[in-house]
FISELUM-268069 format. One record per residue (C-alpha): residue number from 0; residue in three letters; x, y, z. Coordinates in Angstrom, 3 decimals. Example, Ala and Ser with C-alpha at 12.3 -4.5 7.8 and 13.67 -1.06 7.14 Angstrom:
REM residues 2
+-----+------+----------+----------+----------+
: pos : code :       px :       py :       pz :
+-----+------+----------+----------+----------+
:   0 :  ala :   12.300 :   -4.500 :    7.800 :
:   1 :  ser :   13.670 :   -1.060 :    7.140 :
+-----+------+----------+----------+----------+
END
This chain:
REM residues 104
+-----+------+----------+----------+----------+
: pos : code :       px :       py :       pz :
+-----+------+----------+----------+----------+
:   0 :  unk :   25.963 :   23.844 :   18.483 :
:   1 :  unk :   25.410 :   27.760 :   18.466 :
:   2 :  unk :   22.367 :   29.915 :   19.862 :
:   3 :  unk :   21.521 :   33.236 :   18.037 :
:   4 :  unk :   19.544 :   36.143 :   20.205 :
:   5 :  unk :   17.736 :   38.369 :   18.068 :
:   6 :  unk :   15.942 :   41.583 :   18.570 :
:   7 :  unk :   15.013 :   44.553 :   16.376 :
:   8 :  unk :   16.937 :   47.052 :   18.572 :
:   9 :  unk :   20.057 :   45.179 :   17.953 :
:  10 :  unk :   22.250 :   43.091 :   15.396 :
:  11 :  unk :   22.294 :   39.434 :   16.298 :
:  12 :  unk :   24.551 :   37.235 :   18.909 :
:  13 :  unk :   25.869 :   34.127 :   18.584 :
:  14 :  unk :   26.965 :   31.950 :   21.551 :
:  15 :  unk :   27.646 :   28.334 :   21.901 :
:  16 :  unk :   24.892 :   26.555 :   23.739 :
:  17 :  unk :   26.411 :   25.930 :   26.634 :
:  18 :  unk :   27.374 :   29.065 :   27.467 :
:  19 :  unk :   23.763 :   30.251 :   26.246 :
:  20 :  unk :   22.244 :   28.196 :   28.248 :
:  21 :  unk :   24.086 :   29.304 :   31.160 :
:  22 :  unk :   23.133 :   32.771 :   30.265 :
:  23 :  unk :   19.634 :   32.388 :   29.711 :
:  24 :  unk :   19.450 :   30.391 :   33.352 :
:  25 :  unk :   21.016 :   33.413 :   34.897 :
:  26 :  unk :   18.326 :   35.533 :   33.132 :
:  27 :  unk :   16.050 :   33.534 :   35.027 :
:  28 :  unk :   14.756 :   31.722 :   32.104 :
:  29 :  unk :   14.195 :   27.992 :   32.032 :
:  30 :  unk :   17.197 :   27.239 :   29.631 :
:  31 :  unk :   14.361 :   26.636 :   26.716 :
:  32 :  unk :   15.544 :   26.756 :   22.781 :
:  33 :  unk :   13.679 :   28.100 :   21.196 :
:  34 :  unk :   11.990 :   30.777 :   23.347 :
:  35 :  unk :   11.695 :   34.499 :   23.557 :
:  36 :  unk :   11.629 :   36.885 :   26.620 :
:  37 :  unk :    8.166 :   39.658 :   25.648 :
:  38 :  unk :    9.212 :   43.477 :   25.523 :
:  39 :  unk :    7.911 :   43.775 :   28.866 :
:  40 :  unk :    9.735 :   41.237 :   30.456 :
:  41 :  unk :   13.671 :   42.229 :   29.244 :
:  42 :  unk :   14.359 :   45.419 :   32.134 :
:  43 :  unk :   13.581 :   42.356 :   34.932 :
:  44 :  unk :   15.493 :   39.445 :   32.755 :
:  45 :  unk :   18.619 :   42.010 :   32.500 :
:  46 :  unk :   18.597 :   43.087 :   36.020 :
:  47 :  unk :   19.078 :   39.332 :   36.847 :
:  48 :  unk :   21.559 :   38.634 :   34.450 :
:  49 :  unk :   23.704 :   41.547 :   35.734 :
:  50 :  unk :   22.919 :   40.252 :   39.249 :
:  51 :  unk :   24.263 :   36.951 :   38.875 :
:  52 :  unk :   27.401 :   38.126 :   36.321 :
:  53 :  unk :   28.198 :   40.429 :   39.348 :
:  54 :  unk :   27.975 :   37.235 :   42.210 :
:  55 :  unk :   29.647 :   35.264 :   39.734 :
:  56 :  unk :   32.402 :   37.410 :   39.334 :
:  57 :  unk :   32.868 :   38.553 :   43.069 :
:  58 :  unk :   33.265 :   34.741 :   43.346 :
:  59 :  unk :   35.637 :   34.546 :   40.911 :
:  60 :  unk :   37.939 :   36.718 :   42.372 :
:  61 :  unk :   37.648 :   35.465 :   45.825 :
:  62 :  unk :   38.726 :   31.480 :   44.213 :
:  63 :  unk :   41.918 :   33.388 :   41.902 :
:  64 :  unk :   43.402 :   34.625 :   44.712 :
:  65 :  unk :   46.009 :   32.795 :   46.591 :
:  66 :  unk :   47.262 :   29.307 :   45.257 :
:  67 :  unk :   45.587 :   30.003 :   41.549 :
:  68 :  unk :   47.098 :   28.683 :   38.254 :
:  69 :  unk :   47.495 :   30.797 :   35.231 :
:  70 :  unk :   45.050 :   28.272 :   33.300 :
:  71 :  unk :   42.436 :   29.427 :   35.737 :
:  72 :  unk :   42.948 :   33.103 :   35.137 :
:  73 :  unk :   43.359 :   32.585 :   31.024 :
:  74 :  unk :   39.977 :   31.202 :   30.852 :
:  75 :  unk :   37.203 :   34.040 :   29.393 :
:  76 :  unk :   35.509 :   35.312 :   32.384 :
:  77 :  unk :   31.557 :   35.008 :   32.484 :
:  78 :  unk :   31.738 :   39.149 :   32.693 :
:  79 :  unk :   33.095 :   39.139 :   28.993 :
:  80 :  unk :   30.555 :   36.000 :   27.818 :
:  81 :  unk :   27.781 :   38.265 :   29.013 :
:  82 :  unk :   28.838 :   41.534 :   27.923 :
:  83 :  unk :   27.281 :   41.044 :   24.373 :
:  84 :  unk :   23.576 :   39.741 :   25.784 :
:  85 :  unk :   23.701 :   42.645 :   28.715 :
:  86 :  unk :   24.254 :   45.235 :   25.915 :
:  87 :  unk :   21.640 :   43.557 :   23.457 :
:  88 :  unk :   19.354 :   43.225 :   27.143 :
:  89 :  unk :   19.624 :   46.920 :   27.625 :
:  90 :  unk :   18.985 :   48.326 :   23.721 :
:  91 :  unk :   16.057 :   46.004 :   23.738 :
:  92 :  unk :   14.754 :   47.347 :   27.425 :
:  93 :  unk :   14.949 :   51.488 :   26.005 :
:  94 :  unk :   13.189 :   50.405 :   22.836 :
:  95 :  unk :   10.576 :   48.594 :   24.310 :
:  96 :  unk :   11.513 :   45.392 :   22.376 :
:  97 :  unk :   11.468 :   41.605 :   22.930 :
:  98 :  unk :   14.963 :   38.843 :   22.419 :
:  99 :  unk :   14.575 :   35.916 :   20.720 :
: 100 :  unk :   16.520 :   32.903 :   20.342 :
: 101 :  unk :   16.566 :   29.796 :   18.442 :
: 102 :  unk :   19.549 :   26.872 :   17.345 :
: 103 :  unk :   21.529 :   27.658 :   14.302 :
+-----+------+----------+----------+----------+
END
């Protein structure tokens, strides 16, 4: 199944669940579908998500380094997966805006 964040700052994202729910736990959010985050509640909800994308990857490189397979390393890396929400997260923060979501 896929999730689609909306806001008017941005165009629309679409993410399979699982990976939106992962996303939406790192925001800090309770993993809900449908939900929304209000306009004043985005600039804290991205600060966490970049928080966690930034553990999660300093973790990641700790675990690839010695002894790692290449299927490890070929998998996409939870700084790309979030790259679209942060982006959506911080046009939505400057234009005082809220993110929705909701199942496809």
């Amino acid at each position: 199944m896929a999730i689609i964040f909306s806001s008017n700052a941005t165009g629309n994202i679409i993410m399979f669940s699982d990976v939106a729910e992962q996303m939406l736990k790192m925001m800090g959010h309770s993993g809900t579908i449908p939900s929304a985050i209000a306009a004043k509640d985005v600039a804290a909800a991205l600060a966490r998500l970049k928080a966690a994308v930034e553990l999660s990857n300093n973790q990641k490189t700790v675990e690839i380094g010695v002894g790692a397979n290449i299927e490890d390393v070929s998998k996409v890396s939870i700084v790309n997966r979030a790259f679209p929400l942060i982006k959506m997260l911080t046009r939505a923060a400057e234009e005082d805006c809220g993110v929705i979501w909701r199942k496809q």
